[in-house]
TILUMDO-339427 format. One record per residue (C-alpha): residue in three letters; x, y, z. Coordinates in steps of 0.001 Angstrom, whole numbers, padded with zeros to 6 digits, always signed. Each point is the difference from the previous one (the first is absolute). Layout:
N
AlaXYZ...
REM end
This chain:
378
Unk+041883+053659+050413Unk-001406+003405-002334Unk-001100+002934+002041Unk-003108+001929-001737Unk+000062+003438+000888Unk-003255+001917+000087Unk-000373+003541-000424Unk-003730+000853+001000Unk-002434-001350+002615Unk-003220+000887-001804Unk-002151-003383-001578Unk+002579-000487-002814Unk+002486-000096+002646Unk-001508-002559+001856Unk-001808-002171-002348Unk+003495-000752-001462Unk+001616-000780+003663Unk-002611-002301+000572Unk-000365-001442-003688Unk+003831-000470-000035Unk-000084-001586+003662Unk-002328-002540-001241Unk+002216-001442-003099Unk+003964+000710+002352Unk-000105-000992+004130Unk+003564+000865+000080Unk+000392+003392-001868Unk+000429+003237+002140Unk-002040+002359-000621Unk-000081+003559+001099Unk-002209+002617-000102Unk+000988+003573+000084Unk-003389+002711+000254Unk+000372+003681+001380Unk-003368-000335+001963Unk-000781-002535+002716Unk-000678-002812-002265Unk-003586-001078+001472Unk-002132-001703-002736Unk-003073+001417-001085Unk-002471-000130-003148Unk+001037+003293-002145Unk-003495-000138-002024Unk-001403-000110+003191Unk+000937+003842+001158Unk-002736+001624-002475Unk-003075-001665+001401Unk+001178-000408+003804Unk-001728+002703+001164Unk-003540-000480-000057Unk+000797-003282+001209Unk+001132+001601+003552Unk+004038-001606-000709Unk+002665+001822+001426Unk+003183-000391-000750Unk+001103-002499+002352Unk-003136-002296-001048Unk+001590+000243-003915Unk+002824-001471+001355Unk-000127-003777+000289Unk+003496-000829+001138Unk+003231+001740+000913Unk+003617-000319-001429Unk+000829-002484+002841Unk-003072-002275-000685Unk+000772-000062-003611Unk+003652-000536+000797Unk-000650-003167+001827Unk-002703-001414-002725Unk+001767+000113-002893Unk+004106-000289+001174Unk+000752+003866-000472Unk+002528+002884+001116Unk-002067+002612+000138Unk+002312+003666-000188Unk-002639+002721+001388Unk-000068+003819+000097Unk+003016-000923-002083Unk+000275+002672-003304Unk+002456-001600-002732Unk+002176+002509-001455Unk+001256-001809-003403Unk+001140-002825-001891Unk+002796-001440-001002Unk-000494-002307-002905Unk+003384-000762-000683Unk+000775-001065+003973Unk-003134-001339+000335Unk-000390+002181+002886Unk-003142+002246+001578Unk+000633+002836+002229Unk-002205+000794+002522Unk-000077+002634+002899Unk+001657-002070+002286Unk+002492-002459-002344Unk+000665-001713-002937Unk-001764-003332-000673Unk+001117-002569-002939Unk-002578-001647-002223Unk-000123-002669-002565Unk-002896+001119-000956Unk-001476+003269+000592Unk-003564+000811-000669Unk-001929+003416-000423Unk-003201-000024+001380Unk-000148+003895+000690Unk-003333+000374-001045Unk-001491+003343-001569Unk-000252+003369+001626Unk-002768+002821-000410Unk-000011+002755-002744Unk-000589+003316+001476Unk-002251+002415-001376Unk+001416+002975-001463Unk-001726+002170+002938Unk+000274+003570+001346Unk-000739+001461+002744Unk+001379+000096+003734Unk-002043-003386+001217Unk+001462-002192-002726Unk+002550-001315+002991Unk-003458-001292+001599Unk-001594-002040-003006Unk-000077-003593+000840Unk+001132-003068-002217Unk-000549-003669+001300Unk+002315-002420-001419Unk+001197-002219+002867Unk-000860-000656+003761Unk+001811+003095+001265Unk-002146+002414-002231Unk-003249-001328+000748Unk+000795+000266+003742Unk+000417+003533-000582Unk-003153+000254-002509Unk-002177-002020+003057Unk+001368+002416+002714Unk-001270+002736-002244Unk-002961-001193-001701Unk-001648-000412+003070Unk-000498+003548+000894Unk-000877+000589-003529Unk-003383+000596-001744Unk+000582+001173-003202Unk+002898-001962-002480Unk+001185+001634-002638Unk+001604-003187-002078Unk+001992+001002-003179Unk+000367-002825-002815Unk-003410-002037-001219Unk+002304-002617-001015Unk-000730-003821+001641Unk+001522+000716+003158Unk-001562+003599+000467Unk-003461-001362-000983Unk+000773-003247+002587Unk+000472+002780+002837Unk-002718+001970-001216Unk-002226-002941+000866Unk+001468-000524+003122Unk-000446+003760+000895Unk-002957-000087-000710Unk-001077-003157+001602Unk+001487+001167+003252Unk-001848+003420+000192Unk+002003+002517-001358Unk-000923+002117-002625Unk+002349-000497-003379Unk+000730+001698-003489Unk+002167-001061-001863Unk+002034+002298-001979Unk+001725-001142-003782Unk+000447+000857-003630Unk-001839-002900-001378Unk-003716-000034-001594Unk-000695-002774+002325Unk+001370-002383+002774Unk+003037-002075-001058Unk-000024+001332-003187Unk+003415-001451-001282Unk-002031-003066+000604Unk-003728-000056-000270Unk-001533+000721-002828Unk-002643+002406+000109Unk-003412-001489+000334Unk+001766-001876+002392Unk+001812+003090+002062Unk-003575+001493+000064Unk-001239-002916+001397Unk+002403+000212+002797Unk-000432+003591+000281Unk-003657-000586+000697Unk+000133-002486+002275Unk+002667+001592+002176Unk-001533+003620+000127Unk-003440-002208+001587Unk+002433-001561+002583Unk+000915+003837+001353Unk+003223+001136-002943Unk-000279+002957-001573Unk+002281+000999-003162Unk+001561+003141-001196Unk+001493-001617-003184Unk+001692+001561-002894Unk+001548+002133+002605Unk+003572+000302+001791Unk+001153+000552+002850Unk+002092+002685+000334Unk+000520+001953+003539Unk-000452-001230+003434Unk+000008+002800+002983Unk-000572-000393+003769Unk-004027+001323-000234Unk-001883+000931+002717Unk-000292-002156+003604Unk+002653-002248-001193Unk-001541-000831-002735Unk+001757+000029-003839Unk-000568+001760-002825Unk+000358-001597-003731Unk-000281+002386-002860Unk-000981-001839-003096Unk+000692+000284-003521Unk-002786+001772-000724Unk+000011+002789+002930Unk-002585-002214+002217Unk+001478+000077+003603Unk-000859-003380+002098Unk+000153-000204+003592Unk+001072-003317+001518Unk+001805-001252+003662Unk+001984-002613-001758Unk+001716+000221-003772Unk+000979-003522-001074Unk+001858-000460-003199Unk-000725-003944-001927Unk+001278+001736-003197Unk+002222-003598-000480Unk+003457-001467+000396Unk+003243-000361-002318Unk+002401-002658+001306Unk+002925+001004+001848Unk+002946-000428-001788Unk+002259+001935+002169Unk+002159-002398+001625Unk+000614-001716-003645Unk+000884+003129-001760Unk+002259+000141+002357Unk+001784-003275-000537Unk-000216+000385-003531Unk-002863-002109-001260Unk-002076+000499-003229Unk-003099+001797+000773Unk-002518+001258-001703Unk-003526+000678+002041Unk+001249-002900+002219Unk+002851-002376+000577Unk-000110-001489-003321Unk+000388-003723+000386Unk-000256-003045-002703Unk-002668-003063+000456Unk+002460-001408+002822Unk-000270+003292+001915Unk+003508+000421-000682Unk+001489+004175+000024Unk+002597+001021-002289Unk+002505-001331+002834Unk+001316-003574+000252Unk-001802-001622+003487Unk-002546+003156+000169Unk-003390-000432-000156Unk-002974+002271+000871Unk-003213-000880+000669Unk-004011+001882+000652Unk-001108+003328-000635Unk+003600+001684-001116Unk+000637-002500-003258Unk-000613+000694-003238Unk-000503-002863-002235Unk-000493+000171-003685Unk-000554+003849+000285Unk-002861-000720+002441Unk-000242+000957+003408Unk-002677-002501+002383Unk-000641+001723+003599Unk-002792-002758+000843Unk+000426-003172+002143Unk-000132-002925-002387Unk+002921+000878-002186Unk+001789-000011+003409Unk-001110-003598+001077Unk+000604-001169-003121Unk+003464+001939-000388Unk+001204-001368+003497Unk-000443-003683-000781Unk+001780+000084-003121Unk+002585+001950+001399Unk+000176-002433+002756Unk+000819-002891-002100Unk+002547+001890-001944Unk+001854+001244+003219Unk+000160-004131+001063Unk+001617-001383-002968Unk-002780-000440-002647Unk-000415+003131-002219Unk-003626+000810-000467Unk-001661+002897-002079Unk-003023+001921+001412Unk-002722-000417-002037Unk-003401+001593+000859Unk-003273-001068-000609Unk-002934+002522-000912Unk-000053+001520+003508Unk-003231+001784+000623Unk-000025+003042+002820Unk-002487+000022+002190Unk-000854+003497+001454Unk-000635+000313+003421Unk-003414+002569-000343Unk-002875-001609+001435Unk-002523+002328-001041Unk+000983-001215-003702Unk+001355-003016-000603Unk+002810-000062-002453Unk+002587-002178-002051Unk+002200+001337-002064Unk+002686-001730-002403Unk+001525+002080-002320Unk+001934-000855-002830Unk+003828-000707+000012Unk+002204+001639-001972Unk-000317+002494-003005Unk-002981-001627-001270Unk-002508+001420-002704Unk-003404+000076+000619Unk-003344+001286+000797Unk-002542-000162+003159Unk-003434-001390-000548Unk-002193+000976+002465Unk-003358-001654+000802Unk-002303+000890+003041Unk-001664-002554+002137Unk-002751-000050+002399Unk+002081+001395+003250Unk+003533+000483-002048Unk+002188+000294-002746Unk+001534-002351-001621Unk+003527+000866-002881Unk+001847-001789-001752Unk+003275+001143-001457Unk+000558-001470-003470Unk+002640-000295-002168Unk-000242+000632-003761Unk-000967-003758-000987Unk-002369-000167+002641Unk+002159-001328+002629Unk-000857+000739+003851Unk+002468+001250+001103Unk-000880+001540+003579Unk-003374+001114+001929Unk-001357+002339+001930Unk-003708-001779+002357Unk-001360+002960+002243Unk-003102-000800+002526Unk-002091-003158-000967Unk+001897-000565-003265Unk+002644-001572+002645Unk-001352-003367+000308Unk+001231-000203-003919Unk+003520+000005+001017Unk+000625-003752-000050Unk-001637-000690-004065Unk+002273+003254-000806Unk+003401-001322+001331Unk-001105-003244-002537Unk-000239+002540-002334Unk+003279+001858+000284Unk+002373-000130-003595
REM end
């Protein structure tokens, strides 16, 4: 009987345990995950709060409930320290456990913006259950939201912000929202539509102090000398995967956990899996590469060696007041943006040099195109 050892309790985590459950009755599986292990929708946590959820309502099942559904050992509040991949052997806070497989599902952690100031202690990130538990505590008592990052999560909780009563600006380099995405008819679009729903922008800036201000409230100095007040500084500048565990132990990495189409590390009877791999020099922090990822990798871990391969995966972006679908191109492509507005949108197309689509951009009405463009897509 194999034992599958997973690292990781996040979706990736899971979808595999349950994917792997499916094809293997008698294989042990165990789960190892430094927080409590309850399962919850991660996209969810950047539009929960207009929506009234706490964190307990993210939640939809604890460690034991998903223990007895799929067949799992579920290792909580348990830290692993390292890996051996020679013995085959994970050590964690309280032991050594033996794999035949291991798995890496440790997901992706937050960059932190290179702040000053004697507040930066106090700026908020929200990457997992346990931050936005914190962020709800102290969101609620807050007014004004400073967000840093108008990248597709910070515009997401911009929305949200917004939508719940709070007053926003959002704070980042760029010439317009998700700029290392959108276009720029289409960023304005967004820009538009967002600043009617309640955001306001201070873009082309930095942020680059935060100080205790007055009442509790916090100073941020920006780039250009313009001092915003604000009773909540959230950061949504983005995430890098966290490769820390298999740096450690030795693995290639590069952005991620660099894997091959099976999923498969540098290390014999390693595989890693979600938001810390890097395949093909690219780096996929969304939820279909995951789905797709774990039942591939499920099959291989049960005897019948499967490679991932993904299908144009569009992104949908969770900001109501402008409906958006992204699906940027893959890989170190050529090309060039065509933009064309529509009545209530934008719609751009990415196309290579021989006239090939090769990824699209549909903001507002421009949408309801998204089916003819995926028929479309080179």
């Amino acid at each position: 009987m194999s034992r599958l050892l997973i690292v990781g309790s996040g979706l990736a985590g899971y979808t595999l345990a349950r994917e792997a459950r499916k094809l293997d009755e008698a294989m042990t599986i165990v789960m190892v995950t430094a927080d409590d292990g309850r399962f919850y929708s991660k996209p969810m946590l950047s539009n929960a709060l207009a929506k009234g959820l706490d964190p307990d309502r993210l939640a939809t099942a604890s460690a034991a409930k998903m223990a007895d559904d799929h067949g799992l050992r579920i290792e909580t509040h348990t830290r692993v320290l390292g890996v051996d991949v020679q013995a085959r052997t994970v050590t964690t806070e309280d032991g050594e456990l033996s794999y035949d497989h291991l798995v890496l599902a440790t997901g992706a952690v937050p960059i932190a913006p290179p702040l000053r100031g004697n507040a930066v202690a106090q700026v908020l990130t929200v990457n997992n259950l346990t931050d936005y538990a914190r962020f709800h505590e102290r969101v609620e008592t807050a007014q004004r939201v400073a967000l840093i990052g108008p990248g597709l999560i910070g515009c997401e909780f911009a929305n949200d912000l917004a939508a719940s009563g709070r007053a926003v600006t959002v704070i980042g380099p760029d010439s317009h929202p998700l700029g290392r995405l959108l276009p720029p008819a289409a960023g304005r679009f967004l820009r538009e539509r967002l600043t009617e729903a309640g955001v306001s922008w201070r873009l082309g800036l930095t942020a680059g102090e935060v100080n205790g201000g007055r009442e509790g409230a916090f100073e941020i100095t920006l780039s250009d000398g313009e001092v915003l007040e604000a009773d909540l500084v959230l950061s949504a500048i983005g995430l890098r995967p966290d490769t820390g565990l298999a740096r450690e132990a030795g693995l290639a990495c590069g952005r991620g956990i660099i894997v091959d189409a099976l999923l498969q590390t540098s290390a014999p009877h390693v595989h890693a899996l979600g938001d810390c791999i890097e395949m093909d020099g690219q780096v996929l922090p969304f939820v279909m590469p995951i789905m797709h990822g774990a039942r591939a990798l499920a099959r291989t871990l049960t005897g019948e060696p499967s490679a991932v391969r993904y299908p144009p995966m569009p992104v949908v972006v969770k900001t109501p007041a402008c409906p958006l679908v992204l699906l940027p191109p893959l890989g170190p492509v050529t090309g060039r943006w065509e933009e064309e507005s529509v009545d209530g949108g934008v719609r751009a197309r990415y196309v290579g040099a021989d006239g090939a689509l090769l990824g699209f951009a549909l903001v507002g009405s421009a949408v309801a195109d998204k089916a003819v463009m995926l028929k479309d897509i080179g």
